[in-house]
N, C-alpha and C positions, 0 to 999 in steps of 0.2 A: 563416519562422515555425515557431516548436516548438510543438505539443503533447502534454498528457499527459491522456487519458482512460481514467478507469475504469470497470469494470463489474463485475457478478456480486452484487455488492448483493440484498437482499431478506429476504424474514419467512421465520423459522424456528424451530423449538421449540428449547428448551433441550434440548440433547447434542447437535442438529445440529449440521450443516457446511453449510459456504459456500469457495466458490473466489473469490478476486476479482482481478481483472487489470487492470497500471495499459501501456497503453501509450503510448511516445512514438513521437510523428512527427515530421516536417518536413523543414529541412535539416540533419543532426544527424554532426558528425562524432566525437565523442565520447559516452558516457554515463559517469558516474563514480558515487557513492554514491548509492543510492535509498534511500528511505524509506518507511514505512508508519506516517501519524498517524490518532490518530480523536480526533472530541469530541462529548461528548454534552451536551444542553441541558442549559444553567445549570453545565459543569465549563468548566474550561481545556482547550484541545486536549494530547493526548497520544502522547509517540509509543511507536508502539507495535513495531515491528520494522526492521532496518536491514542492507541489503546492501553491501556494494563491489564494483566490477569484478571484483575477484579472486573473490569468492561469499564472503567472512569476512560473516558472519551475529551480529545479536545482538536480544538482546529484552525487553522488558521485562517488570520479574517477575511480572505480572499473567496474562500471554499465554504464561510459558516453558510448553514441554512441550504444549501446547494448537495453536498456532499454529505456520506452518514457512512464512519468506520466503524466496524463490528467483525468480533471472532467467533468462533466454535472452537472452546479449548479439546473437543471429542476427535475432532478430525486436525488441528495443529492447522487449522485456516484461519485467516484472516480478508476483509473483504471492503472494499472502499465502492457505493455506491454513489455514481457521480450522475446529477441530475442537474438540468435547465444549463448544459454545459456552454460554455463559452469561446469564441478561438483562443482565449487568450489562456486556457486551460490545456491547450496544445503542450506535448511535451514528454518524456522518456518516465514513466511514473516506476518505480523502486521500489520495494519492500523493504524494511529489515527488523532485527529482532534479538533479544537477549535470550540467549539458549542457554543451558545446564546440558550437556554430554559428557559423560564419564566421570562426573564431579569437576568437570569445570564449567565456569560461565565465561563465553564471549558472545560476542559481535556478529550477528550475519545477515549478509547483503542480497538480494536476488539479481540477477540480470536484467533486469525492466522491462517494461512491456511500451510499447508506442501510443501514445492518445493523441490523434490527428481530427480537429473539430474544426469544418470548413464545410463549407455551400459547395 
């Protein structure tokens, strides 16, 4: 079994920071492309930052200059730090991820973590 859980979620004022970290577990012989989505009530999920094995990084233009995704392929982490945050960055932030387990590759999700940025 794989999983991916997040954490570091929580209330913060606007211009704060938050770290958040999506790790996977299990039997995992691979990790390939992670991801960083968020969705806030009542929008579409979005995604918002995107790593490769190799560390090539990209972002959406909402989040450039603000935000900075980075792994540790040693520990199967992944980490989205969010800086000079905004409300409108409010919203259920997600992990997910291409794994290899037992010679296959899929798809995995994490449960999300909360990001609440309000005064």
């Amino acid at each position: 079994q794989v999983q991916l859980v997040e954490s570091g979620g929580g209330l913060v004022q606007p211009g704060g920071s938050l770290r958040l970290s999506c790790v996977a577990s299990g039997s995992i012989s691979s990790i390939y492309g992670m991801d960083w989505y968020r969705q806030a009530p009542g929008n579409k999920r979005e995604l918002v930052a995107t790593t490769t094995s190799s560390g090539i990084t990209n972002y959406a233009d909402s989040v450039k200059g603000r935000f900075t995704i980075s792994r540790d392929n040693a520990k199967n982490t992944m980490y989205l730090q969010m800086n000079s945050l905004k409300p409108e960055d409010t919203a259920v932030y997600s992990c997910n991820a291409v794994i290899e387990t037992q010679g296959i590759r899929g798809l995995y999700w994490g449960q999300g973590t909360q990001v609440t940025v309000s005064s």
